[in-house]
C-alpha atoms as a printed R data frame, in Angstrom:
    type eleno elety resid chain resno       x      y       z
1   ATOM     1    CA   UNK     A     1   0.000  0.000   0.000
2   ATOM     2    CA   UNK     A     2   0.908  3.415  -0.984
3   ATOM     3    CA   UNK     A     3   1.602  5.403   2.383
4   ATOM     4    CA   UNK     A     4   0.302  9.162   1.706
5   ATOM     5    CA   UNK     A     5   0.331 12.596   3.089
6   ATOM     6    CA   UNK     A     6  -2.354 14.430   4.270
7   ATOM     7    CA   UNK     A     7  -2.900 17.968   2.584
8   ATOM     8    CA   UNK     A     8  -5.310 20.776   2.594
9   ATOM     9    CA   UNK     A     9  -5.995 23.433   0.346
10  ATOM    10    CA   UNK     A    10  -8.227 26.801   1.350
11  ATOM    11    CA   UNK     A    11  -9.712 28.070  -1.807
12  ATOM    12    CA   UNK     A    12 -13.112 29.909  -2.942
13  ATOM    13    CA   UNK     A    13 -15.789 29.224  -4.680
14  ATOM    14    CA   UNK     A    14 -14.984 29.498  -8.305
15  ATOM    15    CA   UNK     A    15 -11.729 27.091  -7.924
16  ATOM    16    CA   UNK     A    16 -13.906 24.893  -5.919
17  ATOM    17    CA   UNK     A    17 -16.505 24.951  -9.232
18  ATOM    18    CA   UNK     A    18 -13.315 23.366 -11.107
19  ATOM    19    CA   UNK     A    19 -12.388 20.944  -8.820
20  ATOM    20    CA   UNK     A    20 -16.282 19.741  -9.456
21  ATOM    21    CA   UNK     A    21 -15.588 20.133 -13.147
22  ATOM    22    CA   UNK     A    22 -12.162 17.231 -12.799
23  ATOM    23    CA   UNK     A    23 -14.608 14.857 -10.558
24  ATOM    24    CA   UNK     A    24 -12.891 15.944  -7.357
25  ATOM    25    CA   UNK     A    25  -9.593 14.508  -8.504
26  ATOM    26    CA   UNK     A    26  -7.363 17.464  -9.773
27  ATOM    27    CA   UNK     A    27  -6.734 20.837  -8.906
28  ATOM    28    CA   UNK     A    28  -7.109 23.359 -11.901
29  ATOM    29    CA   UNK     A    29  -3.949 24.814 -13.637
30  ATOM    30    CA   UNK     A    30  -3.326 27.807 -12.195
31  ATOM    31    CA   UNK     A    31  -3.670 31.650 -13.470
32  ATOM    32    CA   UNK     A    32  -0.815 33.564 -15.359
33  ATOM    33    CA   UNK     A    33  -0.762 35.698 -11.985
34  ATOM    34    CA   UNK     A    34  -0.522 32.371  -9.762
35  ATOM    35    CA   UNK     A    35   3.002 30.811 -10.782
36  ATOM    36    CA   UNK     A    36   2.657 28.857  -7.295
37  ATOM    37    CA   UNK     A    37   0.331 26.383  -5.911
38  ATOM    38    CA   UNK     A    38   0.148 26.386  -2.086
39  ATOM    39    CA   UNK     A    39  -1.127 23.050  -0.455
40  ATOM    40    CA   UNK     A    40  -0.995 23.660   3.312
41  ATOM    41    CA   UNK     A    41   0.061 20.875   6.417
42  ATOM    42    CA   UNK     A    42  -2.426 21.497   8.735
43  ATOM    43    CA   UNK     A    43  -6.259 21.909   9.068
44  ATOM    44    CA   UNK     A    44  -6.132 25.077  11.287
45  ATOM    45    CA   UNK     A    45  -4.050 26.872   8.970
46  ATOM    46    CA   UNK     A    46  -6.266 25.995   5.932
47  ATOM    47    CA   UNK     A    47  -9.094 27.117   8.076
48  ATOM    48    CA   UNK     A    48  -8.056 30.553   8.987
49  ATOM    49    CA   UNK     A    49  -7.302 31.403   5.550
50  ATOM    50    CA   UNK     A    50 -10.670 29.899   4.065
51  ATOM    51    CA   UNK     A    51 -12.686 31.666   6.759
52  ATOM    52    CA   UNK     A    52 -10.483 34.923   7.028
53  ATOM    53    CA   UNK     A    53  -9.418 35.772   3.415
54  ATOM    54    CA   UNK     A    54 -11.735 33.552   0.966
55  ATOM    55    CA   UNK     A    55 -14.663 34.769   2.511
56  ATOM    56    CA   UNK     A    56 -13.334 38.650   2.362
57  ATOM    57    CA   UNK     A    57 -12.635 38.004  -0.813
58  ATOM    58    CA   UNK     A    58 -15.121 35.930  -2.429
59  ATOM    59    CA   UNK     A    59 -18.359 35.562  -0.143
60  ATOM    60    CA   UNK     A    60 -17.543 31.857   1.008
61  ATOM    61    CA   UNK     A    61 -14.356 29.589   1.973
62  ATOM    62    CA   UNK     A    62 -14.228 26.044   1.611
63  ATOM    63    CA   UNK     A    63 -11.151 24.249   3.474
64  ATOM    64    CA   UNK     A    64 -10.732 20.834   1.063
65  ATOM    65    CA   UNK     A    65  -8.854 17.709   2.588
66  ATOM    66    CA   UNK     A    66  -6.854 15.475   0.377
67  ATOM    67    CA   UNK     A    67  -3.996 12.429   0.058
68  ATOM    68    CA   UNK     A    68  -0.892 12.480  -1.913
69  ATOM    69    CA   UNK     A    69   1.645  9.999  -2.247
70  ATOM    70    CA   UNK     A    70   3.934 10.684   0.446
71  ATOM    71    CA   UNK     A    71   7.273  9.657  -1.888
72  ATOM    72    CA   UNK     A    72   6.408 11.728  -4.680
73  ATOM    73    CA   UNK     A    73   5.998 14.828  -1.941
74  ATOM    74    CA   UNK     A    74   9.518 14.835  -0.649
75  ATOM    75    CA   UNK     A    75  10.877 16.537  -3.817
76  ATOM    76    CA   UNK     A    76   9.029 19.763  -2.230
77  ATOM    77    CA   UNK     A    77  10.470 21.028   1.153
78  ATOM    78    CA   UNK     A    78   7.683 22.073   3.950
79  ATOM    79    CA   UNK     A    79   8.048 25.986   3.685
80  ATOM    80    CA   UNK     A    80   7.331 28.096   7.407
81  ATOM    81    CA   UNK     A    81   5.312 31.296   6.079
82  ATOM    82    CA   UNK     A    82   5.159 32.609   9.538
83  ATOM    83    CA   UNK     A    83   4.293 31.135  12.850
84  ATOM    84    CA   UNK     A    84   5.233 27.699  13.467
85  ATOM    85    CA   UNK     A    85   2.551 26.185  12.523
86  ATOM    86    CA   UNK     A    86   1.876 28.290   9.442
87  ATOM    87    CA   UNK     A    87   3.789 25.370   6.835
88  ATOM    88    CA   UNK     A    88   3.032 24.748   3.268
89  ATOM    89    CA   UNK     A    89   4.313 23.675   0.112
90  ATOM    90    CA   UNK     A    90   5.321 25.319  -2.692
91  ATOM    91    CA   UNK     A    91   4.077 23.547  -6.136
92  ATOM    92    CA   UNK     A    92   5.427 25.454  -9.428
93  ATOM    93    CA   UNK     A    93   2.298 25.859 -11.685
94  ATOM    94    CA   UNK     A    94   4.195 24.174 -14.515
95  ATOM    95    CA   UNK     A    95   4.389 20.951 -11.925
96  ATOM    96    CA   UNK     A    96   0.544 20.930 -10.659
97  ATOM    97    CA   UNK     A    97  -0.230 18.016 -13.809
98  ATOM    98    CA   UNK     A    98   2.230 15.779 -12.011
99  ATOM    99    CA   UNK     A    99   1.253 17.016  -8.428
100 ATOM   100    CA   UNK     A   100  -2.237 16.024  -9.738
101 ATOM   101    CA   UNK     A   101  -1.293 12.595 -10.643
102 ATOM   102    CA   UNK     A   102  -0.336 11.712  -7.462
103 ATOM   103    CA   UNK     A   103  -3.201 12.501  -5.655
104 ATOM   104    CA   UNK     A   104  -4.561  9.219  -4.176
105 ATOM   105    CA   UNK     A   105  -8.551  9.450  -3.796
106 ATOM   106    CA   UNK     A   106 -10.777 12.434  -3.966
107 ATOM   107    CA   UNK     A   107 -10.710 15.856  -3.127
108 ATOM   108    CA   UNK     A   108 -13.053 16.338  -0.103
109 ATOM   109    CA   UNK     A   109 -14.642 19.593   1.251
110 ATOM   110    CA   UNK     A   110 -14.179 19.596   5.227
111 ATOM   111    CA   UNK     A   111 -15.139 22.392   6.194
112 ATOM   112    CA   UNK     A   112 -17.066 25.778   4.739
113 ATOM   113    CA   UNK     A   113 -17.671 29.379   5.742
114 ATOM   114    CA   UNK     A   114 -19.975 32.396   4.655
């Protein structure tokens, strides 16, 4: 069995329209303005951005829950982008396809704000 990672992404509701769109499998390619793609470690995290920014920014916040393959992961250092437990990784847009294919499972919504 594959051992996997456990990630979470923050996002609003139009990228949460695509995710629908690649049956919960994929995340869409990002914009020209979005060379990064920031999966975060933790559910708190995820959840003070989706209810704190996404929301400001775009009437709702989902928090989404999701497995990747643990191996394929360790080519992308955990990055601190403040307090301890503020850690994420940083995907290159050009990467996301093969970030994608190693997703094991579904994309899940957790949690959701308004």
């Amino acid at each position: 069995m594959t051992e996997t990672t456990t990630l979470w992404r923050p996002t609003g509701p139009r990228e949460l329209e695509l995710v629908a769109e690649l049956d919960w499998r994929a995340w869409p390619p990002r914009l020209p303005e979005q060379p990064i793609f920031y999966p975060v470690m933790n559910e708190d995290y995820a959840i003070r951005i989706a209810r704190d920014w996404n929301v400001e920014h775009s009437g709702a916040g989902f928090v989404t829950r999701f497995e990747v393959e643990t191996e394929f992961l360790s080519r992308y250092p955990v990055q601190q982008a403040g307090g301890r437990t503020i850690l994420e990784l940083w995907v290159p847009a050009e990467e996301l396809d093969e970030f994608n294919a190693h997703i094991v499972g579904k994309i899940e919504v957790v949690h959701e704000f308004h």
